[in-house]
Backbone as CSV, one residue per row, in Angstrom:
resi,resn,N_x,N_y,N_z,CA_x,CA_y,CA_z,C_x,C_y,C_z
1,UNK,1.612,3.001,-35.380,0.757,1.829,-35.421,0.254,1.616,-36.851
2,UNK,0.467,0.221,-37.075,-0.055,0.326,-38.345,-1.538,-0.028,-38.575
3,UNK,-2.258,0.678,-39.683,-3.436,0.740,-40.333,-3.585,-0.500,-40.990
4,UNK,-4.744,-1.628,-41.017,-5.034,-2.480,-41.586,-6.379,-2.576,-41.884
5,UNK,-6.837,-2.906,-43.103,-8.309,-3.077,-44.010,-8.818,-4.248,-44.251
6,UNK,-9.818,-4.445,-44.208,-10.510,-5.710,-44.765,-10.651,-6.040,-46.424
7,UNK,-10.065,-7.210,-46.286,-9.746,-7.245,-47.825,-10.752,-7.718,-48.572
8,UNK,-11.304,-9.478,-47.521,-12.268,-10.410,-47.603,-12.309,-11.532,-46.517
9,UNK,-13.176,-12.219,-46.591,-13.512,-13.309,-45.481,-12.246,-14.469,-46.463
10,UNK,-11.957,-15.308,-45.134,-10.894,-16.307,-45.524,-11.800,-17.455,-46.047
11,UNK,-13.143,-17.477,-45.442,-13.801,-18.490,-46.478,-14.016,-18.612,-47.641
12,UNK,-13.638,-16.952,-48.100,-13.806,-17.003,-49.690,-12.389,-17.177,-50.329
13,UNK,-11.802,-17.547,-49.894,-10.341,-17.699,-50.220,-9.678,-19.171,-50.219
14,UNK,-9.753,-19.804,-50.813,-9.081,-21.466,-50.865,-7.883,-21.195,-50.857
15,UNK,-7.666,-22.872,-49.945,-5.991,-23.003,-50.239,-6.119,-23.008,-51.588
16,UNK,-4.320,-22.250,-51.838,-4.272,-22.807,-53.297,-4.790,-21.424,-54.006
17,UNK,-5.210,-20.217,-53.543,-6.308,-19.007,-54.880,-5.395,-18.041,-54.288
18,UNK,-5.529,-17.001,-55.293,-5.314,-15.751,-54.636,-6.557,-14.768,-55.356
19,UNK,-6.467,-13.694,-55.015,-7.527,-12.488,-54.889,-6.673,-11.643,-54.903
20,UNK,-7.185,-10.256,-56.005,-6.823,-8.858,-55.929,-7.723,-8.349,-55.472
21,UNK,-6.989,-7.214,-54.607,-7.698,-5.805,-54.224,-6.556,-4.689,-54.222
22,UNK,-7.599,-3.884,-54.638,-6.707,-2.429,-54.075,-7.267,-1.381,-53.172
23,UNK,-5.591,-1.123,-52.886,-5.894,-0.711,-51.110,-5.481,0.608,-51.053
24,UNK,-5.892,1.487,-51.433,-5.454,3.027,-51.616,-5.016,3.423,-52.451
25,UNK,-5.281,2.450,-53.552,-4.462,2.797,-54.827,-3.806,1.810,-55.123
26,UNK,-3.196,1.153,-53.985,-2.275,-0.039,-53.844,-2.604,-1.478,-54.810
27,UNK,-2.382,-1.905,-55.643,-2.643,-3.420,-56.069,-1.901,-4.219,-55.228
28,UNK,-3.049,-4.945,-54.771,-1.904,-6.279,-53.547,-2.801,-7.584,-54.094
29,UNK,-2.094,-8.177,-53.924,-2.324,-10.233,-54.118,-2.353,-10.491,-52.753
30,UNK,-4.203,-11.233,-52.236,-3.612,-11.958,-51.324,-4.045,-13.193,-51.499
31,UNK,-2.960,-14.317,-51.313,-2.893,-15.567,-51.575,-2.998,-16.362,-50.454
32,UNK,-3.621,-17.076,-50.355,-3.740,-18.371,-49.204,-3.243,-19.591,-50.040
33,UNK,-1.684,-19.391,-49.229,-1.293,-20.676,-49.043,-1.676,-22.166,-49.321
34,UNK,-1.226,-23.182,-50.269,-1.820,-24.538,-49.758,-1.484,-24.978,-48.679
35,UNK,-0.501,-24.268,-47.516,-0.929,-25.039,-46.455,-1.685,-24.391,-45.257
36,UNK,-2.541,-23.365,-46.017,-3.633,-22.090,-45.574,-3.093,-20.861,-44.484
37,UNK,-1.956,-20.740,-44.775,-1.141,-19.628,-44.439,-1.826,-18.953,-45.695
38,UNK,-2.111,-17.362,-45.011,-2.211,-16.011,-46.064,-1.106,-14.936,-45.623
39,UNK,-1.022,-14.406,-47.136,0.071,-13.321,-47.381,-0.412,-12.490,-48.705
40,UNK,0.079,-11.407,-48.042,-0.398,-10.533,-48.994,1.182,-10.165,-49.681
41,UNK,1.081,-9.467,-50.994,2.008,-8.874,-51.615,1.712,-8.149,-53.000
42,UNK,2.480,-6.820,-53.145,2.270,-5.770,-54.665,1.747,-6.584,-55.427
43,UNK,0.565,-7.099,-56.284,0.097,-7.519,-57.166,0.530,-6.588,-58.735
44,UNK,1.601,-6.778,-58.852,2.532,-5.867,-59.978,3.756,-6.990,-59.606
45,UNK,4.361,-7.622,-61.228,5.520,-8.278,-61.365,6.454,-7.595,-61.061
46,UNK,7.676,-8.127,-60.712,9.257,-6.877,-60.490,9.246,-6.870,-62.011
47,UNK,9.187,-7.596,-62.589,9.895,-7.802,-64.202,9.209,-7.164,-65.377
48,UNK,7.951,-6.943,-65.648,7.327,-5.966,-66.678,5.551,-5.527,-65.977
49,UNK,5.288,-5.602,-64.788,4.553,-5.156,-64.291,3.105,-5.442,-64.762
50,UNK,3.200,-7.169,-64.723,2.166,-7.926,-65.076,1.112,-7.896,-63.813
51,UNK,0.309,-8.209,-63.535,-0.737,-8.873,-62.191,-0.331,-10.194,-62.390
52,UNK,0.231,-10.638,-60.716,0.496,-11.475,-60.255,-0.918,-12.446,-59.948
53,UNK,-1.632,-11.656,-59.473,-2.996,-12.452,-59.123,-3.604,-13.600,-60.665
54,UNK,-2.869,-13.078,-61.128,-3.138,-13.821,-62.496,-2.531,-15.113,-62.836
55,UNK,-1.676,-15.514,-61.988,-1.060,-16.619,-62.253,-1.667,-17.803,-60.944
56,UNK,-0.873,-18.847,-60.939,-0.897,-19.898,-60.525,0.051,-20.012,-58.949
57,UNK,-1.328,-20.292,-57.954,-0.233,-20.676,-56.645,-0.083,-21.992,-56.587
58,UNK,1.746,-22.146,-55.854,1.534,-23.796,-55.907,2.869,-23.426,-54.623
59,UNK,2.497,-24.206,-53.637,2.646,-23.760,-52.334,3.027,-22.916,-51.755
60,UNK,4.046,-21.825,-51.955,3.881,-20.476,-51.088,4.552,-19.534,-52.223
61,UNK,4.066,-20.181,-53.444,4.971,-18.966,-54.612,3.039,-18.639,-55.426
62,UNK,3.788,-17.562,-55.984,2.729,-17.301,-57.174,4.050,-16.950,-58.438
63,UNK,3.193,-17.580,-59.511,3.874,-17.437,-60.343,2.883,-16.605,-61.659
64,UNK,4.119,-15.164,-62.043,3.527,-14.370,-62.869,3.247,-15.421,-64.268
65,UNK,2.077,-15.186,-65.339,1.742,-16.045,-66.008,2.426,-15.707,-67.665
66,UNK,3.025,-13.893,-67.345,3.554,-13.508,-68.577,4.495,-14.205,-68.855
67,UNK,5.671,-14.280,-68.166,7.036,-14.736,-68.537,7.477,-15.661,-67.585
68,UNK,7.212,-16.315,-66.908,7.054,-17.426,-66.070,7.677,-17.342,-65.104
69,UNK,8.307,-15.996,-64.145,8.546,-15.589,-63.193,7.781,-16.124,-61.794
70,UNK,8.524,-16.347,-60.717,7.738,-17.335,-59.603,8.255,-16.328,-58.094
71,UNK,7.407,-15.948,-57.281,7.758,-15.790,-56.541,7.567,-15.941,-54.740
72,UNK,7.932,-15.715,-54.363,7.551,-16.503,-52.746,6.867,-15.428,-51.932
73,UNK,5.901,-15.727,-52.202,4.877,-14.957,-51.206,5.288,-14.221,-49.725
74,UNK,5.682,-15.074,-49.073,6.554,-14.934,-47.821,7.153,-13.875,-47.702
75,UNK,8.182,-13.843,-48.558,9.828,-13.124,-48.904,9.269,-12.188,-49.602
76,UNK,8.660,-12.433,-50.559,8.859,-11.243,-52.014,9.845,-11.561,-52.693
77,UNK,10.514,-12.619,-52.524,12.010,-12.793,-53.282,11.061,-13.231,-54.812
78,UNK,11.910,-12.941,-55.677,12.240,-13.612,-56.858,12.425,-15.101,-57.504
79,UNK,12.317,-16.056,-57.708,12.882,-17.234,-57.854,13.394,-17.683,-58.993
80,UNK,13.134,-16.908,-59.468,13.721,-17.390,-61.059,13.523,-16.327,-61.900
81,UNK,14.385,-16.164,-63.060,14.604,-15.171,-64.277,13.147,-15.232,-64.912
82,UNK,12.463,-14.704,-65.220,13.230,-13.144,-66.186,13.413,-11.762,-64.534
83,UNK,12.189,-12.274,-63.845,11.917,-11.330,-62.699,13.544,-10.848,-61.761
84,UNK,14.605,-10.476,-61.270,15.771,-10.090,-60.568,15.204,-9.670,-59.096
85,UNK,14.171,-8.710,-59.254,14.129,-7.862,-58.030,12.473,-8.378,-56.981
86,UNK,12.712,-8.371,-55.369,11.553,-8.933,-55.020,10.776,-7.989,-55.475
87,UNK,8.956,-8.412,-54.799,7.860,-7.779,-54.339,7.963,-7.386,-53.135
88,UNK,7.032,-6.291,-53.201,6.900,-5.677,-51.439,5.729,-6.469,-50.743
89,UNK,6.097,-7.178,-49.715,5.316,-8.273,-48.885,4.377,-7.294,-47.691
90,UNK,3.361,-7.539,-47.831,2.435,-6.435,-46.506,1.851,-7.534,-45.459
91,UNK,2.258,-7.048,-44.446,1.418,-7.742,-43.160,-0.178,-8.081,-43.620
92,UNK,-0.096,-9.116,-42.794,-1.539,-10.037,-42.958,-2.053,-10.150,-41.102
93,UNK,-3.536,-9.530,-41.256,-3.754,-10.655,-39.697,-5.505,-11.429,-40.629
94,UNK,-5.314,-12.135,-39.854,-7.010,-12.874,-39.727,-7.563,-12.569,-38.657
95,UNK,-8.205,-12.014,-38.636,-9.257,-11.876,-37.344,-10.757,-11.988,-37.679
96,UNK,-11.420,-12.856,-36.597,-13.304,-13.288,-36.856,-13.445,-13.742,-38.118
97,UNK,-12.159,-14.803,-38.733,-12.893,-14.807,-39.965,-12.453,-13.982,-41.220
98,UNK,-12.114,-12.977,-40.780,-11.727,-12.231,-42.285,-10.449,-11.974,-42.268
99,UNK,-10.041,-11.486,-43.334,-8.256,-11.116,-43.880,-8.201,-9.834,-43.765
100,UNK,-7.191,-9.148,-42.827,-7.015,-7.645,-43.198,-5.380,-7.627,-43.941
101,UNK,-5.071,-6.840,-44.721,-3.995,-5.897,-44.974,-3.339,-5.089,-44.103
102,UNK,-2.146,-4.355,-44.268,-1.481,-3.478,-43.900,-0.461,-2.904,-45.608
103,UNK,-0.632,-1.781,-45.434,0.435,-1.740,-46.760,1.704,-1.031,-46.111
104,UNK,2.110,-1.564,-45.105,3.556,-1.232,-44.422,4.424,-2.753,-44.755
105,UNK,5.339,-2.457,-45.752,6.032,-3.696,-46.386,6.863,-4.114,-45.293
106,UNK,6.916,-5.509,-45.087,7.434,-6.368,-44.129,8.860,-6.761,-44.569
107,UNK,9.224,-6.287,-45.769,10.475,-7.197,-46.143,11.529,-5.989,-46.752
108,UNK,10.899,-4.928,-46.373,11.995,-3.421,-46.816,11.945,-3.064,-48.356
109,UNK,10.938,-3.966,-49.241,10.624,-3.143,-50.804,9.810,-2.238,-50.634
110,UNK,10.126,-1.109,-51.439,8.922,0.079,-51.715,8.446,-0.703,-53.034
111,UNK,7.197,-0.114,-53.596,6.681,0.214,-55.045,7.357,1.099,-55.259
112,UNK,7.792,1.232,-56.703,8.184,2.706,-57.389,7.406,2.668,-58.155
């Protein structure tokens, strides 16, 4: 069964923002969606291991702000160069209001 944490309340979270936390050590991004879907994912670039939370969401990507790497929240995929390899995507629930985590990756990436 998996373990999930409270990250923050979804009211503090706009469409459109994301928020870091770390979760055992873990750096995760969680981003709410502009169409207020949340997802969490490694807040560490595949490509030189920037913070993602640092960039710009614009509908279900965040895009790292170093080298202009974009990626899909959802997936963890990649979308464009310089970045090749996804992020590890972690389960999301909302419950009463707030956002929990899971750091059991949904899409088969580890962190190394």
């Amino acid at each position: 069964m998996m373990t999930y944490v409270r990250v923050c309340s979804l009211a503090d979270l706009a469409p459109g923002s994301v928020v870091s936390r770390e979760i055992d050590g873990t750096p995760v991004a969680v981003v709410r969606c502009e169409d207020g879907t949340v997802h969490a994912v490694r807040d560490v670039c595949s490509h030189q291991e920037y913070p993602l939370s640092d960039g710009e969401v614009v509908g279900c990507t965040i895009e790292c702000t170093w080298h202009g790497s974009e990626f899909d929240v959802r997936t963890g995929e990649a979308l464009n160069l310089p970045a090749t390899e996804p992020v590890p995507v972690y389960p999301v629930q909302v419950r009463d209001g707030d956002i929990y985590v899971s750091l059991s990756p949904t899409n088969g990436v580890v962190a190394s």
